[in-house]
N, C-alpha and C positions, 0 to 999 in steps of 0.2 A: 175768801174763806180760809180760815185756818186750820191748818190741821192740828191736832192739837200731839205731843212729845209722847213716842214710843217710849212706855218702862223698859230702861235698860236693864237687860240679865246681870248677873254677877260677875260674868264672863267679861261681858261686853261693859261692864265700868269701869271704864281705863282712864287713868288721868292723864293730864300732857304730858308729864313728866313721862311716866310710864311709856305713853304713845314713843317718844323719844329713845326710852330703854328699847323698846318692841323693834323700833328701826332698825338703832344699832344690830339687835341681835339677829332678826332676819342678813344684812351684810353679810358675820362673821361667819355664818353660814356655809354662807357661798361662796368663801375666801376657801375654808377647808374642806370642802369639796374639789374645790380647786387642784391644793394641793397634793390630796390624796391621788389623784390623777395621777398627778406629777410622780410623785414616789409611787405610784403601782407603776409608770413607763419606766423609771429607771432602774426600778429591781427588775422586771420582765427585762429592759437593757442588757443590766449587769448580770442576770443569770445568761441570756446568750451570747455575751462575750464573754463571760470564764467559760460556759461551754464549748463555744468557736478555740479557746485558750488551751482548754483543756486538750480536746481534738486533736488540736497542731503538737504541743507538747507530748502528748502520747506516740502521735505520730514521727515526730522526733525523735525520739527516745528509741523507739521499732527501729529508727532509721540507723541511728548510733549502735544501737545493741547490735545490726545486722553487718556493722564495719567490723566488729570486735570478733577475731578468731577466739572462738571457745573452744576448742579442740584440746584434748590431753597433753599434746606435744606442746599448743602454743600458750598454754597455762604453766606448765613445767620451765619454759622459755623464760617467760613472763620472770616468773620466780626468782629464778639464777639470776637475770640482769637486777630487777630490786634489791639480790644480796648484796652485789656489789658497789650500787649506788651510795655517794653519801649525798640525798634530797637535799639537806640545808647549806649545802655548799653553791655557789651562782653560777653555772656552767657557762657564764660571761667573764666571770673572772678567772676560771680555774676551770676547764673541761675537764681535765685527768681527775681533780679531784671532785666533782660532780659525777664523772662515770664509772672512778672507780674507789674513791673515799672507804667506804668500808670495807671491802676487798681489804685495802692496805693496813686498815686497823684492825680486822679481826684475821691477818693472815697464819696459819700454823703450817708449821715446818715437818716432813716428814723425821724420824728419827736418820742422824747421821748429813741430815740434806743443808744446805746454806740458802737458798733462794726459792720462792715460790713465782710459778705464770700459770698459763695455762698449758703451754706446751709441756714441762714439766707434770703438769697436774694430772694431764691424761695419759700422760707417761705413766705414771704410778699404775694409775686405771686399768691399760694395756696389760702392764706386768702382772696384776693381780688375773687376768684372763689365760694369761703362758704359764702362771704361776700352778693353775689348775691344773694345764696341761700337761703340766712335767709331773705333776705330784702323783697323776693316774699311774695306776698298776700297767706295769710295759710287758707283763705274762703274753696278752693274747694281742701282741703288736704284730700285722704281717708286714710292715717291711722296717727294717735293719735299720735306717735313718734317725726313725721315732723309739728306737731301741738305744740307739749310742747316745741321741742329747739325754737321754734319762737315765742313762748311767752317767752320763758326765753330772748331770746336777746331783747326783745321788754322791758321788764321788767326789765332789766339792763340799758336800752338807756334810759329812765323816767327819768332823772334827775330831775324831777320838782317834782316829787312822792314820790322819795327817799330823797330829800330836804324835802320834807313834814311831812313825817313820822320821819325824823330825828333821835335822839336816844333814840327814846322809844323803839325798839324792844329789844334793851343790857339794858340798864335803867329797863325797866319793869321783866327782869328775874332774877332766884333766884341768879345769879353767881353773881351780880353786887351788891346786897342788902346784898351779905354777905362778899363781897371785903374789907381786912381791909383799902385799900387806901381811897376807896370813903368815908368809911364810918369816917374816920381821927381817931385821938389820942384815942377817946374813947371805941373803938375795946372794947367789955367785953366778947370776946369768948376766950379768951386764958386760960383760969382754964378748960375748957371745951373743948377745942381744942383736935379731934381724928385724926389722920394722914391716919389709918386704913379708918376713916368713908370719910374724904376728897378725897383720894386717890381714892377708890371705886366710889364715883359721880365723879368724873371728869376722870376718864376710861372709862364711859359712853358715855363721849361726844367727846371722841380720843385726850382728854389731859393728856399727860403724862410725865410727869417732872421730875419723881423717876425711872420708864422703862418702855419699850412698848412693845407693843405684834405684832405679825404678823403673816398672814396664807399665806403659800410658798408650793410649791412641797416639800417633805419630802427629801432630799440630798442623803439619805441612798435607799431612794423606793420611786423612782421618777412617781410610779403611784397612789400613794396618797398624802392626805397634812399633813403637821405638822405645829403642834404651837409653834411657838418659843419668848422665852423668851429678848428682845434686852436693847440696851442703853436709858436713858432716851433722852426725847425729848427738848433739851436746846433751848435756845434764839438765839445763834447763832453757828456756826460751831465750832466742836472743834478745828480747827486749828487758827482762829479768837482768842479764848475764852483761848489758850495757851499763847497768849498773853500780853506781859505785861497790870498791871490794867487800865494804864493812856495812851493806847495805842487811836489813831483818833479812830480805829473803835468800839473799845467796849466804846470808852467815848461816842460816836454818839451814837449808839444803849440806852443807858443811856438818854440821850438828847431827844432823839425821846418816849420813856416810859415814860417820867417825863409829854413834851408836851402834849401827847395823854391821859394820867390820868385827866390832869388839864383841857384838852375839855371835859373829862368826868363826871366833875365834883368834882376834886381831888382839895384842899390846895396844892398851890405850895410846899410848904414847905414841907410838909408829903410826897407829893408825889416823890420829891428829895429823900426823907433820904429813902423809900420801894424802891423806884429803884434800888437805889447802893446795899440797902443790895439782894435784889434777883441778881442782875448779879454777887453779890460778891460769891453767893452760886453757881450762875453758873458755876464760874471760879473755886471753887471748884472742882465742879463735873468733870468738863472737865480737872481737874488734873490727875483724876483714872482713865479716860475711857482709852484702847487700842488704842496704837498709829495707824494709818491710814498703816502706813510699816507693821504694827506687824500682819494687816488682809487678809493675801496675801493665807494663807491658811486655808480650810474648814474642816478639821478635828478638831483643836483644836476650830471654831467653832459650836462640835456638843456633847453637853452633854445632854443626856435624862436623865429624871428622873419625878417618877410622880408626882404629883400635889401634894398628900400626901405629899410627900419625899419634895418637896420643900417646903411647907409651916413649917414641921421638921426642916428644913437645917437653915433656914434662919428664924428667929423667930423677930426680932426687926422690921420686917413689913407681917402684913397678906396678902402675895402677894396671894395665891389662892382666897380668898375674892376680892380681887381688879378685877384677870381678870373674876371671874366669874360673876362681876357685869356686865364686858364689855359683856359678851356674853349672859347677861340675855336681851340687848337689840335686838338680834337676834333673842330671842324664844329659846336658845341652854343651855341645860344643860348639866356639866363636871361633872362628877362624881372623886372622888379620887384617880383612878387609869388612867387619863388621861393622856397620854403624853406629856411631856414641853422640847422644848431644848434650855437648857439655852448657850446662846452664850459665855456670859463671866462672870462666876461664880467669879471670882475674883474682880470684881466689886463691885460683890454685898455685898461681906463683907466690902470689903472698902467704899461701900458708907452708910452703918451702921454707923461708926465714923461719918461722914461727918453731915446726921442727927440729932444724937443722940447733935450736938455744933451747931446746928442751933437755930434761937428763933423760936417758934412757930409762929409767927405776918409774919415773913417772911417765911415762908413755906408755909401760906395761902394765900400770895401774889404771891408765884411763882406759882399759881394756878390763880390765880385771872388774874396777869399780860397779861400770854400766853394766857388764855380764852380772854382776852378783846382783844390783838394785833391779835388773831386768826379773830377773830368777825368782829371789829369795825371797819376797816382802808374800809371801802366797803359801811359804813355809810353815811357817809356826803363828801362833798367838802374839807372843811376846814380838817377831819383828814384824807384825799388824799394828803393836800396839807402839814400835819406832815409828814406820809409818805413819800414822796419825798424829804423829809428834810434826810431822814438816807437814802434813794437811794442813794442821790445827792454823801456822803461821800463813801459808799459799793459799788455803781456800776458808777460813776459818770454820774448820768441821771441827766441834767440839765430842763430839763421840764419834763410833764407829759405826757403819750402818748395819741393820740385821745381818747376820749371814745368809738366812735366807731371802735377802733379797740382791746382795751382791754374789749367788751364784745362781739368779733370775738373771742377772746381769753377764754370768762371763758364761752362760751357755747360749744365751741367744748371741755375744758377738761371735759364738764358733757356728750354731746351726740356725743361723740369722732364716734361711729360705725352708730349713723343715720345718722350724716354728712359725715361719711365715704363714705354711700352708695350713696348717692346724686353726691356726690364729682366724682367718679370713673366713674358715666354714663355722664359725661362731662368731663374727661381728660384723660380717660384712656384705650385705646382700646385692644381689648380682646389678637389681637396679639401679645403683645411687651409681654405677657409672654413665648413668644415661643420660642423670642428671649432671654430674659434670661437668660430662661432650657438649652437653649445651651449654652452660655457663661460659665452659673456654669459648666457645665460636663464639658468642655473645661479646666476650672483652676483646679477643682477637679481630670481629670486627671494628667494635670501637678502640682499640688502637690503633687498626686502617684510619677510622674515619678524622683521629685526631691527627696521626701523619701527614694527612692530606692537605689541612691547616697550619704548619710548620711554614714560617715565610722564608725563614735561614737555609731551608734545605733545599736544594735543587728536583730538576723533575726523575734525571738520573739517580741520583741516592736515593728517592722516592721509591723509585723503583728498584733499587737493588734491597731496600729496606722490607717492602712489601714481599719479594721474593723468598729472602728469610723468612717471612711472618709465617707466610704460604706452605714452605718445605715445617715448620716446625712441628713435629710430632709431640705428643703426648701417652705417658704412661699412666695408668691411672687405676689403684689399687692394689692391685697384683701384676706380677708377668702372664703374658698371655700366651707366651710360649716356654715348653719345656719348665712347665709346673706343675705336672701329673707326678704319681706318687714315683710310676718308674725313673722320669730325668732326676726328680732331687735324689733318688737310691743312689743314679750312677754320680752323681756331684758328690754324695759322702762314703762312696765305697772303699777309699783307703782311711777309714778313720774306724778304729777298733777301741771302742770305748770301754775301762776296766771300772767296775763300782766302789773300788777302794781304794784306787792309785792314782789320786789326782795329778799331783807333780809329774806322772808318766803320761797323763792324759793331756795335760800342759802340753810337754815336751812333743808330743805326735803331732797336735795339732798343730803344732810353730811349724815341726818338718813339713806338714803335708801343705799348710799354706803357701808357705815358702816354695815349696817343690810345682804347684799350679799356678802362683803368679809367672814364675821363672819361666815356664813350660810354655805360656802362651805369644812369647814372643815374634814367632814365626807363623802365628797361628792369625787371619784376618781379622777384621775386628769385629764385632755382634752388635749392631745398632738396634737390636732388641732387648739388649741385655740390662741387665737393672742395674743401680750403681746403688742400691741398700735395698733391706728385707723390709716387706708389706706390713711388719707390725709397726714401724718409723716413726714418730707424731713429729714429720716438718715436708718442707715441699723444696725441690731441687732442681734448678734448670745447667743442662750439663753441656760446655761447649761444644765438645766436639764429635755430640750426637746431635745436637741443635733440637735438643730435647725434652721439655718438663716433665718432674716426676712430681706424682703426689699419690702416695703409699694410703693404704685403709687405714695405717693407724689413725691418719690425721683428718679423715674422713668420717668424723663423730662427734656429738655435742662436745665444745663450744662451738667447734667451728664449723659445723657441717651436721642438718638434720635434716630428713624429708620430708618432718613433721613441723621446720621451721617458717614463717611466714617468708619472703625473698628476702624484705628488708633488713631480716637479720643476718640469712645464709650469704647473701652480698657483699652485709656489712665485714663478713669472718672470711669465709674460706673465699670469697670473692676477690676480695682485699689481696690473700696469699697469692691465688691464681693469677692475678697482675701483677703483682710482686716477680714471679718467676717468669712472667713474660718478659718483663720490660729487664730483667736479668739478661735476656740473650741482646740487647741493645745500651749496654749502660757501659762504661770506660771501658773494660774488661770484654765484653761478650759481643762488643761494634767488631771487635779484631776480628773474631771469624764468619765466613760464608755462610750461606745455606745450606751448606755439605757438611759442615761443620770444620772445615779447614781456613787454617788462619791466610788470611786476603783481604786486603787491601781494596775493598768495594765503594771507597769514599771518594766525590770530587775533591778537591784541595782543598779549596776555599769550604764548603760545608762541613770538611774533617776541620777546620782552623773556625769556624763556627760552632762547632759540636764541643770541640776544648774549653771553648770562651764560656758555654753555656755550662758546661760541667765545673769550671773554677768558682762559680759564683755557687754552688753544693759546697766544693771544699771550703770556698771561704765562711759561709754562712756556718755550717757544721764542725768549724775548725773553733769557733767563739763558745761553743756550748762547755760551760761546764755545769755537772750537777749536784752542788755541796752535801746533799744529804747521803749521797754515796761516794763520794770523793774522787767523779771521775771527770775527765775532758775528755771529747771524741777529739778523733782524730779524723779531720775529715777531706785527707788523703785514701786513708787504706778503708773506712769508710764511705767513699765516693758510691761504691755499686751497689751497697745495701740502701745508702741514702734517696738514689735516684730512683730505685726501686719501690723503695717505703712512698714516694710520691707519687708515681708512674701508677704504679700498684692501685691505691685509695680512687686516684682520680678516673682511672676505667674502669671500675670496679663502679663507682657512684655513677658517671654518664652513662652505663652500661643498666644498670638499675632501674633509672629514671627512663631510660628508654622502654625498657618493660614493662614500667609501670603506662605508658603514655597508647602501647601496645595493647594491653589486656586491662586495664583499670587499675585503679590503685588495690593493691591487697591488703585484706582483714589484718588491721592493726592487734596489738599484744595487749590482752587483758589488764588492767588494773593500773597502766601505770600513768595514761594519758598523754602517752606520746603519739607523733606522729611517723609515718614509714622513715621520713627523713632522719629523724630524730634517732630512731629505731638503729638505722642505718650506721649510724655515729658513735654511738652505743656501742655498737656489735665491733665495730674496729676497736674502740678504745679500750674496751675492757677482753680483748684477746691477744692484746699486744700492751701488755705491763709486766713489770717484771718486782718483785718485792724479795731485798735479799735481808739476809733473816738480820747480817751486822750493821751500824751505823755506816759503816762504810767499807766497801767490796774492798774482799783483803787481794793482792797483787794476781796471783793463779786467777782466779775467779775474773779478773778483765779478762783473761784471754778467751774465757768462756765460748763456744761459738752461739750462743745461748744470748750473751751478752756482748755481744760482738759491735752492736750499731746504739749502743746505751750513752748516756742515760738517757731512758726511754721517755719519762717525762719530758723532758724538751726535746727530743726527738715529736714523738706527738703534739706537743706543743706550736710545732713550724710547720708539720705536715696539714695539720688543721686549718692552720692561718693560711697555708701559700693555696689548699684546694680552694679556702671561700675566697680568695682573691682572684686567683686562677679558671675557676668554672666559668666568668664569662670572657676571658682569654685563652682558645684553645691554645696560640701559638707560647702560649707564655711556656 
C-alpha cells in the first residue's frame, strides 16, 4: 500500500540545487563560529599579556625611579655636570671632551683673569663670601684682628689717598736717594762702593739678589728649625732668564724696568742702559743656578756647616755679616757656631766669578731695581698701568683686575687666619669633617690594601711604607688648635692697621712678617700648625709634618657635597685626597720617614725598583705635548704631581667600588642616564680641567702652580687609559 506524497510547505520546497546551497551554508557556519572562538582567546590572550606587560613595566619603572636620587642637592649636582657635557662628542673617542665639551665652549673669564677651572672658580666664590666680611661696618668689632684686616682693605680701596700720597713714601727713603738710576750719570759712589756694606742693608729689608735665607723644619730633625742658606732672589724665573737675551719675555721685563725708573724719576736714557746691564747680570746668574730637574732630591740639598765655616769657605762676600744683619731686625743674635745649610755650595763659588766681572754701578742697581719693582708697582695708577704692560706679555692679562677684588686679595695674604675664622662660621659646618675622616681611612686603607700587591717591593719596605701610612696625620678644614678669637689676637698684635695709609700698612706688615719668621728659629717646631688659611680651594701634603691638608675652602661644591651622591664626592674631592696621599710616597716624599725626617727607609734593590718604575712617568709625561695651548710637560719636575694624578684616581675608584660592594650601589643622578661608574668619571674629569682664556699660555702663566702638571687634556687622557688598564693589575 502506498502512501500517497505529503503537500510540501513553501518552506520545505527546496530544489537540489538549493538543497546544495542549504549544505554549504549550514558548513560556513560552523567555520565562523570557529573562529570567533579563536579571536575571543587571543584578545582575552593579548589583553593578559599587555597586562602581565603592563604590570612589570610599571614595576620597573618604580624600580628605576627608586635608583634615581631626587634630592635638591642631587638635582643641582645633576645640572652642573649637564652644563659641562658636550653629549654629541663619543666619550670613546675623546672623554675630556664628552666630559667637559661645553664647559670649554661656553667658558667666561673673570675681568682681569687669563684662565678658568674649577679651583679658580670657587676661588672667585670664596672671595665674594671675605668680600662680605671685610665690607661690614668694623664699629662694633670686639677684637682688634677683625678691626686691622678692615682697615687694611679699607686702605687699599682709597684710591683717592694713595693718588694723593703718590711717590713720596719710595721718593723720600734712603733706597731711592742712593739708586744709581735715579740719581743718573753722576753716581760718585763707585770708588766707595762696599758690596759687603749693600748687601747687609738690603738683607734687612728681604732683598736678596746674591742669596736668600729661610727658616724651615730642619729635614734631618723635623722637630726643630734650620737656617738655610738658598738661591738668589732674580728678577724673573730661572727658566724665563735661560733664555735667550732677545727673548719677548725677558725683553718685556726690560721694558717694563726702564718705564717704571722713568715714572720714578729716571732719564730715559740711563735708565735703558742700568736695565740691560742688571737683567744681563741676571741672566748671568741664572746660568749657575741648579737646574729645576737637578732638585728632585734632598740630600744633596743639605750641607751644614757653621756660620764660622762659612764665612771661612767663601771669602769674596762676608755672607755671615749679611744674614746676621737680617736677623738683627728680629732682635736674634747668631753666634759663630750657628748652623747654616747651605743648599748649593757650588753656586756660591761660581757666583764669586760672576761678581767679581760685574761693574759696581750695576750691582747697586740690582739692589736698587728689585727694591723699587718690589715697592712701587702698589703706588700709583699710572705704574699699575706699567705693570700690566709686562703682565699683558707674561701672563696675557689684558686689563687690570677690579680694585676691589685685588685688595680681597692682598688682605687675606696678610690676615690669611682672621679671615680664615670669619670665613669657616659661614660655609663650613662642623660635620663634613666627619665625613672626610671617613673617606681618608677609606683611601688610606685601600692604599694599604694595593701596597700589599706590589710584587717589586720587599716585605721590609712594605713595612716601612705602611708605618708612614700609619703615622700620617690629617688637617682637615680649620686648625684645631689655637683658633679661638683670643690665639688669632695674639698672632696679629703687632699689626696696627691705618685706613688711609696703605704704602705704611704695606711696609709694617713686610716688618712684622719678617720679624716672626726670623723669631722662630730657635723656637720647636708645631706639627699642628697649618701651612695656609681655611678659606684656600687646593689640598696639601707637607713633608716634614708627614701630613695632609685640605682647608674648608676646597671643601664645597664641585668638589665636596653632603648632598652629593658618593660617586660623585669620590669621583672630586676623593680623587684630591689620594692625590695628596700618594704625595707623601711619590720621588719627592719616599725621602722622608714617618716623623717626617728625611731617611733612607728603602731596601736597595726596591729603592733601584722604585726609580725604574718612576722613569717610565717621566718618560711617558715627557712625550706630551698639547698644541692648543703650546705647551710640553716636563716630566721630570712633573714626576710627583704625575704619579700622584694616577695614585690619586685609582684609590679613590677601588675605594668607591668597595663602598659601593659594602652598602649597595647608591641613587644614581637625575636625568642624565648614567651609571655610579660613569658618574665617578665625570666628577674627576670635569674638576680637573683647566681652560685658559689665550690660544696659547703666554710664558708667566706655565709657571702657574695652577698649571703646574698641564696640559691637562693629555694629562687626563693617560690617567684614564693607564686606570682602565690598571684596575685588574693591582701591582702595575
Amino acid at each position: 500500500m502506498s502512501v500517497p506524497d505529503k503537500a510540501p510547505d513553501d518552506d520545505d520546497d527546496i530544489s537540489p540545487v538549493e538543497l546544495v546551497i542549504f549544505s554549504r551554508k549550514r558548513h560556513s557556519c560552523s567555520r565562523q563560529k570557529g573562529l570567533k572562538y579563536l579571536v575571543y582567546v587571543l584578545i582575552c590572550s593579548t589583553a593578559v599579556l599587555c597586562g602581565l606587560f603592563l604590570m612589570y613595566f610599571f614595576k620597573y619603572q618604580q624600580k628605576v625611579a627608586s635608583e634615581v636620587c631626587e634630592t635638591a642637592g642631587c638635582v643641582i649636582a645633576a645640572s652642573q655636570v649637564a652644563d659641562k657635557m658636550d653629549a654629541s662628542a663619543n666619550p670613546c673617542d675623546d672623554f675630556v671632551q664628552f666630559a667637559c665639551g661645553n664647559f670649554y665652549r661656553t667658558a667666561t673669564y673673570s675681568e682681569g683673569k687669563t684662565y678658568i677651572m674649577p679651583f679658580s672658580t670657587l676661588e672667585e666664590a670664596n672671595k665674594k663670601v671675605i668680600k662680605s666680611i671685610l665690607s661690614e661696618d668694623d664699629r662694633e668689632e670686639t677684637w682688634s684682628y677683625v678691626s686691622n684686616m678692615k682697615r687694611f682693605y679699607k686702605a687699599c680701596l682709597d684710591e683717592a689717598s694713595i693718588e694723593q700720597i703718590g711717590l713720596r713714601p719710595y721718593l723720600d727713603s734712603p733706597f731711592a736717594q742712593e739708586w744709581p738710576t735715579l740719581i743718573g750719570r753722576n753716581w760718585s759712589q763707585e770708588s766707595t762702593f762696599d758690596l759687603n756694606d749693600v748687601n747687609s742693608k738690603y738683607m734687612a729689608y728681604s732683598i736678596q739678589p746674591i742669596f736668600s735665607i729661610s727658616i724651615a723644619a730642619d729635614i734631618m730633625n723635623s722637630t726643630k728649625h734650620a737656617l738655610s742658606l738658598g738661591d738668589p732672589r732674580l728678577s724673573l724665573s730661572r727658566k724665563i732668564l735661560r733664555k735667550p737675551r732677545n727673548s719677548t719675555e725677558i725683553m718685556a721685563f726690560e721694558h717694563y724696568l726702564v718705564k717704571m725708573a722713568v715714572e720714578l724719576g729716571a732719564e730715559p736714557a740711563v735708565a735703558a742702559e742700568d736695565a740691560k746691564a742688571v737683567l744681563d747680570l741676571d741672566c748671568e746668574i741664572a746660568k749657575i743656578l741648579v737646574p729645576e730637574e737637578e732638585r728632585r732630591n734632598f740630600s744633596k740639598e743639605y750641607n751644614p756647616m757653621t756660620l764660622a765655616a762659612l764665612g771661612e769657605k767663601y771669602t769674596f762676600l762676608d755672607i755671615p755679616r749679611a744674614i746676621r744683619a737680617a736677623f738683627a731686625v728680629a732682635n736674634v743674635s747668631l753666634e759663630d757656631d750657628q748652623e747654616v745649610i747651605v743648599k748649593y755650595p757650588a753656586v756660591l763659588h761660581k757666583l764669586e766669578t760672576v761678581l767679581n766681572t760685574t761693574q759696581k754701578r750695576t750691582l747697586q742697581n740690582s739692589f736698587g731695581f728689585k727694591y723699587a719693582y718690589t715697592r712701587t708697582h702698589e703706588l700709583t695708577k699710572r705704574l699699575r698701568k706699567i705693570s700690566l704692560s709686562l703682565d699683558r706679555i707674561l701672563y696675557g692679562k689684558t686689563e687690570e683686575e677690579p680694585r676691589i677684588d685685588h685688595c680681597v686679595d692682598r688682605t687675606i695674604s696678610v690676615f690669611q687666619f682672621g679671615i680664615g675664622k670669619e670665613f669657616i662660621q659661614r660655609i663650613f659646618p662642623e660635620n663634613f669633617k666627619i665625613y672626610i675622616h671617613s673617606m681618608i681611612d677609606k683611601l688610606q686603607a685601600e692604599f694599604q690594601s694595593q701596597l700589599q700587591t706590589v710584587s717589586w717591593l720587599g716585605e721590609k719596605t712594605k713595612a716601612e711604607a705602611y708605618r708612614k701610612l700609619t703615622f700620617m696625620t690629617r688637617k682637615i678644614g680649620y686648625p684645631d688648635k689655637e683658633f679661638n678669637d683670643e690665639d688669632i689676637e695674639k698672632k696679629y698684635e703687632d699689626l696696627t692697621m691705618s685706613p688711609d695709609q696703605f704704602y705704611n700698612n704695606l711696609e709694617t706688615v713686610r716688618l712684622q712678617d719678617k720679624i716672626r719668621a726670623l723669631s722662630r728659629l730657635r723656637d720647636p717646631t708645631d706639627k699642628d700648625e697649618w701651612i695656609t688659611g681655611p678659606h684656600v680651594v687646593n689640598a696639601f701634603y707637607d713633608f716634614s709634618k708627614n701630613s695632609i691638608f685640605f682647608p674648608a675652602g676646597i671643601l664645597q661644591p664641585p668638589f665636596f657635597s653632603a648632598q652629593y651622591p658618593d660617586s660623585l664626592n669620590y669621583g672630586a674631592i676623593g680623587v684630591v685626597i689620594g692625590h695628596e696621599i700618594t704625595h707623601g710616597f711619590d720621588d719627592q716624599g719616599s725621602q722622608f720617614d714617618q716623623h717626617g725626617n728625611l731617611r733612607n727607609w728603602w731596601q736597595s734593590r726596591d729603592f733601584y725598583n722604585f726609580k725604574q718604575a718612576g722613569q717610565c712617568f717621566v718618560h711617558q709625561y715627557g712625550n706630551f705635548t698639547d698644541e692648543s695651548v703650546g705647551m710640553k710637560v716636563n716630566g721630570i719636575t712633573t714626576q710627583g704631581e704625575n704619579v700622584a694624578d694616577n695614585g690619586g684616581l685609582k684609590q679613590s675608584y677601588r675605594a668607591f667600588k668597595k663602598l659601593m660592594a659594602e652598602k649597595g650601589e647608591p641613587k644614581r643622578l637625575p636625568g642624565l642616564g648614567l651609571t655610579n661608574d660613569q658618574t665617578f668619571f665625570l666628577g674627576y674629569a670635569q674638576n680637573f680641567r683647566t681652560a685658559p682664556k689665550l690660544s696659547r699660555v703666554c710664558p708667566g702663566l706655565q709657571l702657574s702652580p695652577w698649571l703646574a702638571h698641564e696640559p691637562r687634556k693629555e694629562v687626563q687622557r693617560v690617567v684614564m687609559v693607564a686606570l682602565a688598564i690598571n684596575l685588574s693589575s693591582p701591582s702595575a
